[in-house]
C-alpha positions in Angstrom: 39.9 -48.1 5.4 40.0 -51.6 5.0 36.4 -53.3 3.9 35.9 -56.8 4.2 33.2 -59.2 2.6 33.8 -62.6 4.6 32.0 -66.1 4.1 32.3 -69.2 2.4 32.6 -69.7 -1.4 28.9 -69.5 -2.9 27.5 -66.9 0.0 27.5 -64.5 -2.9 30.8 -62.0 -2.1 31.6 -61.7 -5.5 28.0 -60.5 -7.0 28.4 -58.9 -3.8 31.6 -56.7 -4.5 30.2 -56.5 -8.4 27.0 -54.2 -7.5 29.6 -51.9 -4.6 32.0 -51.5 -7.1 29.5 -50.7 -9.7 27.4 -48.2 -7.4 31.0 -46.4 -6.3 31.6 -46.0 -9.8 28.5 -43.2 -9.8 30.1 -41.1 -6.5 33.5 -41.5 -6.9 35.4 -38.3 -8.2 39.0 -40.8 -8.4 39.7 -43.8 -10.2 37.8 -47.2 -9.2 40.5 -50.4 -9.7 39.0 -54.0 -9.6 41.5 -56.8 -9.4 39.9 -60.0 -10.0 41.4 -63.8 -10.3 40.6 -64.3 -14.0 38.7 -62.5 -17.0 35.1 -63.6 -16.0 34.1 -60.3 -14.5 35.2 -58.3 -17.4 31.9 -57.2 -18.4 29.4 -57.4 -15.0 31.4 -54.2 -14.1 31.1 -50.7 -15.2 33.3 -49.8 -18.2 34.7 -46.6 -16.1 35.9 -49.0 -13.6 40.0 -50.3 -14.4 40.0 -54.4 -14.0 43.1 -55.8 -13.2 43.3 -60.0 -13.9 45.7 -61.6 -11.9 46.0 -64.6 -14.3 48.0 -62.3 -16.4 50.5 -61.8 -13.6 51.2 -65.3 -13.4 54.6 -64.3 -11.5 53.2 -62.4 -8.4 53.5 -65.6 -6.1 53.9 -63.9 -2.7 52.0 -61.4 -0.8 55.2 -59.2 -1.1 55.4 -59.4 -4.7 51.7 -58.8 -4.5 51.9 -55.8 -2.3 54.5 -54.3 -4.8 52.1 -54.6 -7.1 49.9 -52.6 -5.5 52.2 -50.1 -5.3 53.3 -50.0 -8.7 49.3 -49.6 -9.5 48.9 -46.4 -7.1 52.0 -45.2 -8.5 50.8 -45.3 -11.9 47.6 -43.2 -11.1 47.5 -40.8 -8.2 44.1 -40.5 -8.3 42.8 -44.3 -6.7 39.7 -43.8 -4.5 38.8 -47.1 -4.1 40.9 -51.2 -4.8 38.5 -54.4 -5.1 40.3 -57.2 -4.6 37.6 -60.3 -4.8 39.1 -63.3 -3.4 42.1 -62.9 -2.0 43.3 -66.1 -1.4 43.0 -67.4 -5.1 46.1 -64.9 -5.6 49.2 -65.4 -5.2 49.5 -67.9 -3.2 48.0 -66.3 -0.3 46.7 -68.5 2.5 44.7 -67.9 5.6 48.1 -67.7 7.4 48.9 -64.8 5.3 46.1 -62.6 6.4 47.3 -60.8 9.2 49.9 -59.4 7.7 48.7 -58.2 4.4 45.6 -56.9 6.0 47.8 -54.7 8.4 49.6 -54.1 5.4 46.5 -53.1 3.8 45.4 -50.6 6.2 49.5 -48.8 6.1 48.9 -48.3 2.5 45.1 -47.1 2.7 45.9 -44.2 5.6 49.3 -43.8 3.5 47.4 -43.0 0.2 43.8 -42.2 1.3 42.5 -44.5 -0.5 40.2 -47.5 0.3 40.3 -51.6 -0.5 37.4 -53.7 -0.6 38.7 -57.5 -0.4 36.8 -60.5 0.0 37.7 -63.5 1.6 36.5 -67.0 1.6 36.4 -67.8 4.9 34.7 -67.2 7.9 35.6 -64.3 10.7 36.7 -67.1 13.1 39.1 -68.5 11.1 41.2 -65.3 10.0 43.2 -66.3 13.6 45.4 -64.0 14.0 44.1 -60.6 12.1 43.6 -57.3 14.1 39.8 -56.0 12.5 40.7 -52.5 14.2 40.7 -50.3 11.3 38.2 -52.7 9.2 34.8 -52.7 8.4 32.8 -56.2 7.9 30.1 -55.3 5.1 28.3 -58.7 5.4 
């Protein structure tokens, strides 16, 4: 399944994704991954759950190179219950455009894996033109 936390920056995603990441951490019998824009998140989440910063990946610059990525990170651990990805479209170059696709791509890899993704998006429902919410959940 594909979660979504939608709004404009400041509506509070972010603390948002912090305190549903922290609180799967408690549940979760699998491995909890957190990819984040930079380092500032480092320690507002548990220490059980992996945090991934993209700034160190400074050549993902597509959302195919970022969806490989993905890939190469459920490859190296079989055992992914859950994939934050706050703010989305301060990766990679990815742009409002871009959502459809990587959403739907989203979802493949999620009933693929069994696994879930939590991604946040700055932007509001109405302007994500073109994605198909079937197979999403809004949390906000």
């Amino acid at each position: 399944m594909v979660k979504l936390l939608i709004g404009h920056k400041g509506s509070g995603k972010t603390g948002q994704m912090v305190q549903i990441a922290n609180d799967s951490v408690e549940k979760s019998n699998g491995s909890i991954i957190f990819i984040n824009k930079n380092h500032r998140l480092n320690y507002e989440l548990a220490h059980d759950i992996r945090v991934i910063c993209m700034e160190d990946y400074e050549n993902i610059t597509n959302i195919d190179e970022y969806i490989g990525f993905i890939y190469g990170i459920i490859s190296s651990d079989h055992d992914i219950e859950t994939i934050f990805i706050d703010s989305i479209l301060k990766h990679a170059d990815v742009s409002l455009g871009d959502l459809p696709e990587f959403i739907d791509r989203l979802k493949a890899i999620s009933k693929l894996f069994d696994l879930d993704f939590v991604v946040s998006v700055s932007a509001e429902k109405e302007e994500m033109i073109g994605v198909n919410f079937d197979g999403c959940e809004i949390l906000n």
